[in-house]
Backbone as CSV, one residue per row, in Angstrom:
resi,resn,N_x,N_y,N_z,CA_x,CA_y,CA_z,C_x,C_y,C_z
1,UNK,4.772,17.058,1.212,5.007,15.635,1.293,6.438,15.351,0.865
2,UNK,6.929,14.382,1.410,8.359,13.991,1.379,8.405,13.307,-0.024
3,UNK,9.480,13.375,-0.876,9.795,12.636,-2.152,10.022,11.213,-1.489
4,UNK,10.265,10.835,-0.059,9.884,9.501,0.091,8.936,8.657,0.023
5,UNK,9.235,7.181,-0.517,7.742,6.653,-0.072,7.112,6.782,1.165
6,UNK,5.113,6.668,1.188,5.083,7.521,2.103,4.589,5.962,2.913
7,UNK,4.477,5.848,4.498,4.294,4.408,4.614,2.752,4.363,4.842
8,UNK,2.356,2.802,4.955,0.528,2.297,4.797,-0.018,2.954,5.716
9,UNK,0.886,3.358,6.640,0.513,3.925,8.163,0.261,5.738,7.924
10,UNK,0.815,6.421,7.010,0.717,7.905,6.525,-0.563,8.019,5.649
11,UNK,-0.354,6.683,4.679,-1.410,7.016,3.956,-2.794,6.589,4.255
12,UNK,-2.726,5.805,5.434,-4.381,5.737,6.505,-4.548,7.381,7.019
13,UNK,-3.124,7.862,8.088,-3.743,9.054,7.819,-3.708,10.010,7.274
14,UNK,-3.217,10.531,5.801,-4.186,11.294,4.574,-5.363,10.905,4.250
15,UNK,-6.024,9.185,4.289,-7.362,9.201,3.963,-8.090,9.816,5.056
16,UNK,-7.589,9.311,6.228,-8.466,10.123,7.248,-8.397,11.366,7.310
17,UNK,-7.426,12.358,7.251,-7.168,13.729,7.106,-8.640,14.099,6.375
18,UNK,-8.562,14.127,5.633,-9.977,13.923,4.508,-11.156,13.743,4.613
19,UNK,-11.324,12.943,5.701,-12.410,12.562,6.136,-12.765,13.449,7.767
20,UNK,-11.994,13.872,8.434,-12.687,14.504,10.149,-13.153,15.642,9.339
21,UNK,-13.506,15.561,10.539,-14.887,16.753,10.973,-14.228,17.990,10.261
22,UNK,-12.557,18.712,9.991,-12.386,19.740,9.380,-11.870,19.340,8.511
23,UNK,-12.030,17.981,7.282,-11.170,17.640,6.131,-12.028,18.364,4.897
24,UNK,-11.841,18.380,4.138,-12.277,18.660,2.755,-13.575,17.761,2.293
25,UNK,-13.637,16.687,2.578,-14.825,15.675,2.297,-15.877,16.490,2.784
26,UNK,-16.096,16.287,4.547,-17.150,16.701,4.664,-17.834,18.173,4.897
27,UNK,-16.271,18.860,4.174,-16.932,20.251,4.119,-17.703,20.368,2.483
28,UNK,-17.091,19.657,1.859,-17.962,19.424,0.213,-18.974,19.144,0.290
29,UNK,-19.346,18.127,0.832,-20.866,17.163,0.685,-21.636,17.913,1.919
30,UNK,-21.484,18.453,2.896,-22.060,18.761,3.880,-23.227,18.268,4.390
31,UNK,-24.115,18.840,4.579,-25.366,17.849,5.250,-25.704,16.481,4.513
32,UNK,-24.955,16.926,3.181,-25.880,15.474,2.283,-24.645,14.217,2.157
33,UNK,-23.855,14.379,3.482,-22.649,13.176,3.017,-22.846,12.343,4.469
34,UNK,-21.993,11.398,4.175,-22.139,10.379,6.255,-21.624,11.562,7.288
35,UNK,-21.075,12.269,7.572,-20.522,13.232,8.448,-18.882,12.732,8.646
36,UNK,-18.140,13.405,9.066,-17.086,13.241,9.584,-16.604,11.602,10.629
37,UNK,-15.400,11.111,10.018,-14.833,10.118,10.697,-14.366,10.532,12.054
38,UNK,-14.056,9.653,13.041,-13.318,10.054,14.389,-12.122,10.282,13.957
39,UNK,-10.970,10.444,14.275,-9.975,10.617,13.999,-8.719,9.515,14.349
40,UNK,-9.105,8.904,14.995,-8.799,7.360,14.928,-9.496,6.127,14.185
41,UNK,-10.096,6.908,13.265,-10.897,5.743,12.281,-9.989,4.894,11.719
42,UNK,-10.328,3.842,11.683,-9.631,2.657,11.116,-9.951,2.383,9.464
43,UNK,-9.563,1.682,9.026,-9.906,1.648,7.365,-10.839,1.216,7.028
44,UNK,-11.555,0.190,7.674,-13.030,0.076,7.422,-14.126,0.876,7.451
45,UNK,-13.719,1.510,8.462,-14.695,2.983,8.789,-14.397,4.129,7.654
46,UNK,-12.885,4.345,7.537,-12.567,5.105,5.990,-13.546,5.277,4.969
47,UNK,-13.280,3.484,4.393,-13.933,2.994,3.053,-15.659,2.917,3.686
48,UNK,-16.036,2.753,4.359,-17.382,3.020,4.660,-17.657,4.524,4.154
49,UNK,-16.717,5.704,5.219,-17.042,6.537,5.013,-16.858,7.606,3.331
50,UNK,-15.781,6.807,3.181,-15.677,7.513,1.004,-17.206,7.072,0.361
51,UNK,-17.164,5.801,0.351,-18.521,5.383,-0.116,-19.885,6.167,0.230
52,UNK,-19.851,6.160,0.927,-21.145,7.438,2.249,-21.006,8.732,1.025
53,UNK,-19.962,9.461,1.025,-19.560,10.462,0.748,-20.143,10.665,-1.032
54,UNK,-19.436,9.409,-1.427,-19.818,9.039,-3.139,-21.034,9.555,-3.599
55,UNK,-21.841,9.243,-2.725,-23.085,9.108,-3.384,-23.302,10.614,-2.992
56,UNK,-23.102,11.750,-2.246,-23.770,12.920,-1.452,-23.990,13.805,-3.250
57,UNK,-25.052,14.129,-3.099,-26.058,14.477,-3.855,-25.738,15.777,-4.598
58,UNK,-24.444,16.228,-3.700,-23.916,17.939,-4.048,-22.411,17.497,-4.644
59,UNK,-21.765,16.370,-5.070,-20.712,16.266,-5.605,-21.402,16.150,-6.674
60,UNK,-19.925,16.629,-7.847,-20.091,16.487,-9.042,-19.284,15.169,-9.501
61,UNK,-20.386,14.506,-10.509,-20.457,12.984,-11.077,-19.150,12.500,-10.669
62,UNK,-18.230,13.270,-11.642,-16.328,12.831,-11.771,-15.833,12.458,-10.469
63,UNK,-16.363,13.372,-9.724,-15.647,13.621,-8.075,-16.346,12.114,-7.489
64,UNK,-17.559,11.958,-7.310,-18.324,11.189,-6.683,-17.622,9.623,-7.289
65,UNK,-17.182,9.520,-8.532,-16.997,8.034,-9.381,-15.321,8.092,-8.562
66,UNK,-15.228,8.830,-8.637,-13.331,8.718,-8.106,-13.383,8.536,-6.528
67,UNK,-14.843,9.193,-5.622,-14.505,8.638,-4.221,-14.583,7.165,-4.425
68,UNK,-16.063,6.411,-5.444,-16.486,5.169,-5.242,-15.420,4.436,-5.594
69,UNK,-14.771,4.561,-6.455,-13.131,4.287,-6.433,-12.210,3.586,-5.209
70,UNK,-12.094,4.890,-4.729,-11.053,5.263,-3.389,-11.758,3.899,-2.308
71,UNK,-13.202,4.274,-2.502,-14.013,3.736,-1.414,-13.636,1.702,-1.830
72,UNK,-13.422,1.663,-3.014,-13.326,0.531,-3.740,-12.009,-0.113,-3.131
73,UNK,-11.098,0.657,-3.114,-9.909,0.342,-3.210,-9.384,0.688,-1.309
74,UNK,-10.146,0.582,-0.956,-10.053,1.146,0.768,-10.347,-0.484,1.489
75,UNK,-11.619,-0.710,0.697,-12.490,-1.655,0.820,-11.071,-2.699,1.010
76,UNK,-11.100,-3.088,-0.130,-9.993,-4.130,-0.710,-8.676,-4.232,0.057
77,UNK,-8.382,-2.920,0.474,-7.153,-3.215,1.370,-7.148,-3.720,2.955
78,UNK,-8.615,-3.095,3.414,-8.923,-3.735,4.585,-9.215,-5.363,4.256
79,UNK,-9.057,-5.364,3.666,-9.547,-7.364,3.321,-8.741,-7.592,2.896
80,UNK,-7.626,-7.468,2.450,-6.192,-7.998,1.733,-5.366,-9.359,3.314
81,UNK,-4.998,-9.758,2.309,-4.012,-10.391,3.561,-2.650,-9.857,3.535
82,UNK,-2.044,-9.674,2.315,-0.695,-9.458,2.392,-0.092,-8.114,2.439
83,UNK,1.034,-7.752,3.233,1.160,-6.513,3.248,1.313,-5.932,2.114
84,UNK,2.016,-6.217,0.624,2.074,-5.448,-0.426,0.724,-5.194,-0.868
85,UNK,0.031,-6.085,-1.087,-1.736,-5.846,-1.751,-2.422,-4.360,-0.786
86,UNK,-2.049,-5.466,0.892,-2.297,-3.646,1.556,-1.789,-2.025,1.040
87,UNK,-0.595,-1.804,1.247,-0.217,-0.863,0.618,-0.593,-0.403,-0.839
88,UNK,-0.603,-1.485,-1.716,-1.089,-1.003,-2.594,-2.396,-0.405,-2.905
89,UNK,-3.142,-1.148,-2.776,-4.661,-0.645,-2.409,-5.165,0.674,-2.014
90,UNK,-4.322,0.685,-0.508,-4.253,2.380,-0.100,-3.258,3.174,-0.652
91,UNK,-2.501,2.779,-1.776,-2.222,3.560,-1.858,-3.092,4.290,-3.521
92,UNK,-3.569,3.283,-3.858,-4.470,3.470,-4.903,-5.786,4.230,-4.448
93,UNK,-6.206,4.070,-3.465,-7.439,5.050,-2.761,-6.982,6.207,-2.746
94,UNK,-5.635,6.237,-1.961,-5.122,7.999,-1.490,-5.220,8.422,-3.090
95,UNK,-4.810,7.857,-4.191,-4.830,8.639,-5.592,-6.162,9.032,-6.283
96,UNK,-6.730,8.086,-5.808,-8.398,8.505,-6.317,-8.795,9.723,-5.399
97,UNK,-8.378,9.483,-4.178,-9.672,10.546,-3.229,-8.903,11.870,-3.509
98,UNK,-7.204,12.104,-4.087,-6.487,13.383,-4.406,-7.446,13.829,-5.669
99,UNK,-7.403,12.621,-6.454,-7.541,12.732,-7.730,-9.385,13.904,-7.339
100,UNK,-10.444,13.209,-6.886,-11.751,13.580,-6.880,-11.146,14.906,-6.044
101,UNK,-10.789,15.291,-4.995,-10.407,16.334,-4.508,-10.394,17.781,-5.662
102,UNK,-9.403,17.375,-6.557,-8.959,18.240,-7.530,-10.158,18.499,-8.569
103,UNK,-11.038,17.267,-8.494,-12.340,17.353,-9.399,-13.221,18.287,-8.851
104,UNK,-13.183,18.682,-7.495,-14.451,19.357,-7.022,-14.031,20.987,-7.691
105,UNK,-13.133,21.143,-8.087,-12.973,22.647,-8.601,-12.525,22.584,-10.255
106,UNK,-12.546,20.850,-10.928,-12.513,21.078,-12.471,-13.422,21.246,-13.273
107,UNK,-14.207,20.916,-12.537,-15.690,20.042,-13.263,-17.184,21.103,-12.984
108,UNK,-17.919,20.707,-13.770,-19.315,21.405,-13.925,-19.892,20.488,-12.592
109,UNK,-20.523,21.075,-11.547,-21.852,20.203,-10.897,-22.693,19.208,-11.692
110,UNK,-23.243,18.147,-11.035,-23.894,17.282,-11.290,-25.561,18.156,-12.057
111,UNK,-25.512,17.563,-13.299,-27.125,18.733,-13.469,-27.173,19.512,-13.965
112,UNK,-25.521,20.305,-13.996,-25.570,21.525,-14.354,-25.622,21.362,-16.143
């Protein structure tokens, strides 16, 4: 990633990166998550799909509270009116869903 800022338009797609059919999301949660976004998913479909993901039964707690997060803050930017609130928002999701990313290999499983 570039030491530049990155724009609202990059960081729709890193959330989506994340989300198709070969991102990291739904190779984690696998059968027990929503499945993979299209790859032209829009941000509503995103934050639908983090949320979906949150809850999948094979993430661990930390990971799952940081998608509902992402999913939180996905939410919010698709409903924003102004472009800074937009950006911000996503760009506060892209940090949660890195952030839970990094959780799926810190943390004990849910249970365990």
């Amino acid at each position: 990633m570039s030491p530049e800022r990155m724009s609202a338009a990059e960081i729709v797609t890193e959330l989506r990166s994340a989300l198709i059919a070969d991102g990291w999301l739904p190779s984690a949660v696998g059968a027990y998550g929503p499945g993979p976004v299209a790859e032209d998913a829009e941000v509503d479909d995103i934050a639908r799909a983090l949320q979906g993901h949150s809850i999948a039964a094979t993430l661990r707690q930390d990971c799952a509270d940081l998608l509902a997060r992402a999913a939180a803050e996905a939410t919010a930017a698709y409903t924003a009116t102004g472009a800074a609130e937009v950006y911000t928002r996503l760009g506060c999701a892209l940090a949660y869903a890195t952030q839970a990313r990094r959780a799926l290999t810190d943390t004990p499983a849910r249970g365990a």
